[in-house]
C-alpha positions, 0 to 999 in steps of 0.5 A: 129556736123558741124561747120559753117564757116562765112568769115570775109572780109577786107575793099578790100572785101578779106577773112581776117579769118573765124569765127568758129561756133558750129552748131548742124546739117547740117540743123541748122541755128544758134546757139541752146543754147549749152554751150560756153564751148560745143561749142568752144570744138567741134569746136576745135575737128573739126578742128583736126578731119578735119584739120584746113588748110581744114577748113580755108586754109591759113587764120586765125581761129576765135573762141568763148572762155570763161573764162574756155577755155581761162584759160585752154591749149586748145588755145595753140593746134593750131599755134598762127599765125593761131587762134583769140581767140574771148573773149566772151562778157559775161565772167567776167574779174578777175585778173586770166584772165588777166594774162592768156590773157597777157601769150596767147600774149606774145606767139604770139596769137591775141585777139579779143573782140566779140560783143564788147558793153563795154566803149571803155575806160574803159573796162579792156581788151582794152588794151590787145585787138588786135581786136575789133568786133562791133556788128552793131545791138547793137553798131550803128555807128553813136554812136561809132565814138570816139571809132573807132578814138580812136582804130584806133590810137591805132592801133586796127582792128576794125571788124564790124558784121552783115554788110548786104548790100553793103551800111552798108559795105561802110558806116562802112568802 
């Protein structure tokens, strides 16, 4: 098991976080259909396995979480100074996961919406979002404007995946 490690930068291109991800091997390059549940499992594991200042130094953890793993203890393994929980984008939203999210906040975690495609308005975990992580290939930025203005006067991190060149950064920044 190995654990890629992608970096997230902020708009002064210093590390903010990495995002932890499963890889199967060494020569692995991107995900293979492993659950969710493996997944974010054997990252965990590896970061207790390895250390997590070794894995991401001083910064923060970014890492996958379902409905199971977010109900369950194993967010509250690591410091919540240290860890983002990343809400995966298909799990279900019940009552039971929004108390969960709301008792992970109250001590302290942060929460990340992951490949976020939802009605910024209308989605139910907005408000309880910390951080919104657009996906770029699904969510243009031409078509996500109000929802930027609208987050960012609520004071989101808006995060802004598969930027490839230094025209897109600039552009999303």
């Amino acid at each position: 098991m190995f654990i890629a490690r992608q970096p997230i930068f902020n708009k002064s291109m210093e590390v903010f976080g990495y995002e932890l991800l499963y890889r199967s091997g060494s020569d692995s390059k991107g995900f293979d259909g492993t659950s969710s549940s493996h997944a974010t499992a054997s990252v965990i594991g590896g970061l207790f396995e390895s250390g997590i200042d070794q894995i991401v130094d001083d910064k923060r953890a970014f890492i996958n979480f379902d409905a199971d793993f977010i109900s369950s203890d194993l967010p509250e393994l690591i410091e919540n100074h240290r860890l983002i929980i990343e809400v995966l984008e298909d799990v279900e939203v019940n009552e039971n996961l929004v108390l969960r999210i709301k008792d992970l906040k109250s001590k302290g975690y942060r929460i990340a919406l992951d490949d976020f495609v939802e009605a910024y308005e209308l989605y139910p975990l907005v408000p309880l979002a910390d951080i919104i992580k657009y996906y770029l290939m699904m969510t243009p930025l031409d078509t996500i404007k109000s929802a930027v203005s609208k987050a960012l006067s609520e004071n989101k991190v808006l995060l802004a995946e598969k930027i490839e060149s230094e025209a897109e950064f600039n552009l999303a920044k």
